[in-house]
C-alpha positions, 0 to 999 in steps of 0.5 A: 954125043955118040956115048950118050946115045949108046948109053940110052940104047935098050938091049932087046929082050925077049918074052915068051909065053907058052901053054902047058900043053906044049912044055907038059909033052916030051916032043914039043918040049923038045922042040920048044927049048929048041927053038927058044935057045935058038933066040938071039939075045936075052930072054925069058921064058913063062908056062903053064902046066893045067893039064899036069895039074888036072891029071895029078889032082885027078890021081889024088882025088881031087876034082879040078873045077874050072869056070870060064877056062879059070881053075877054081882053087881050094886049099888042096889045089892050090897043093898041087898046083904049086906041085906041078907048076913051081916043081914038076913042070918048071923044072922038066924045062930049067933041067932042058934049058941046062942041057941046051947050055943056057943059065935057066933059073925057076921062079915063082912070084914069092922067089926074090919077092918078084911078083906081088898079088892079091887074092882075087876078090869073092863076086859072083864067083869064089876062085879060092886062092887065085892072084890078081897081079899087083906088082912086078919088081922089074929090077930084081929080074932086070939083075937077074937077066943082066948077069945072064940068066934065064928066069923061067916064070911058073904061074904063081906069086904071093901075097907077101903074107905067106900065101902062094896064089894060083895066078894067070900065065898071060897075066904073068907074061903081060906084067912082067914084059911091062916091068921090064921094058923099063929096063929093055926093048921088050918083044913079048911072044903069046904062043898058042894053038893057031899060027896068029890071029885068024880073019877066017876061024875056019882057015888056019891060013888067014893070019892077021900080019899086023893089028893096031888099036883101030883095026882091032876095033873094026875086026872086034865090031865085025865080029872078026875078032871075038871071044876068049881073043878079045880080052888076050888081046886087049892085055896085049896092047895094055902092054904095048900102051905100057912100054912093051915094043912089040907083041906077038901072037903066034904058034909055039912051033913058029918061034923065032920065025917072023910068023903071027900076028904082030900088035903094034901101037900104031 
């Protein structure tokens, strides 16, 4: 009885997303892979890099369009997006994570077939060669983290036709943590620029601790919650309803230290 119950146990894994304003910059990179070695246990780490992307494109001559915080990508940023997120970015922290004496290895979706997309229908907007997240092959990272690598996810996957697609860091993030928790006791980490989720905007200091469905339904009826944290939100507890144990919310500089907003099932 006890080794059935051994072999039923999940190890924990841990999932962390952080904006490209905080891995595109030497110190808080440093500090970041600091904190993220200092993680017990498996992990994971998915970025950003639009800042990057916008400075270089700029440098080419490419405008950077970008309609409700989406980049709009044509052909030519879909080039340099690919540039700066699977090449410049990813491995500035692959080459970090090295040095820090952990197994890190680059992905992108179309690496090892683990992230299949569709480009984004056109409606009232043509977002170009952008990918809504189909599916995520969780046993192919399941192996990977299991031999004891560290994938490093850059925000892009394919369409399994030969088109890389620009595609939503936090999407990456939420999907990926639902693929896995298949495989692991999943704690994804959704770092951002305030320490959680805030009762009070003006007030840094008024973290929300614990958020289940019904009170993020008060607060967002309250007009507590509101904006672009409602949909950041939402995908949060489609990933707990999914399997993920735990989400949090919280500041890339509170990284392993219990701080944030925690979103629970219940």
């Amino acid at each position: 009885m006890d080794t059935l119950i051994w072999n039923d146990m999940k190890e924990r894994l841990t999932i962390i997303k952080v904006g490209g304003k905080i891995v595109e910059e030497p110190d808080t990179l440093d500090k970041l892979l600091a904190d993220f070695a200092a993680i017990p246990g498996k992990k994971m780490l998915v970025h950003g890099g639009g800042r990057s992307a916008t400075r270089i494109a700029s440098s080419l001559g490419i405008e950077s369009r970008m309609v409700d915080g989406r980049r709009v990508t044509d052909e030519e940023m879909l080039k340099v997006v690919t540039m700066v997120y699977g090449g410049l970015v990813n491995k500035n922290i692959v080459a970090g994570l090295q040095a820090r004496g952990m197994n890190a290895l680059g992905l992108t979706g179309a690496d090892m077939n683990v992230i299949l997309s569709e480009k984004r229908p056109v409606k009232e907007i043509d977002y170009g060669f952008v990918g809504d997240v189909r599916c995520v092959d969780g046993m192919q990272l399941s192996s990977l983290v299991d031999g004891g690598v560290v994938p490093v996810m850059a925000p892009l996957t394919h369409d399994g036709k030969g088109h890389l697609l620009n595609t939503n860091a936090d999407t990456i993030a939420g999907e990926t943590a639902k693929a896995l928790s298949a495989f692991f006791e999943v704690t994804l980490v959704y770092c951002f620029e305030k320490k959680g989720v805030l009762l009070d905007e003006a007030d840094d200091e008024s973290v929300i601790p614990i958020l289940t469905p019904q009170l993020f339904r008060r607060y967002v009826s309250e007009e507590v919650i509101k904006g672009g944290m409602i949909p950041k939100l939402e995908n949060a507890f489609s990933a707990i309803a999914a399997g993920v144990k735990e989400v949090v919310i919280t500041s890339a500089s509170a990284i392993g230290k219990g701080e944030g907003t925690l979103v629970v099932a219940s």
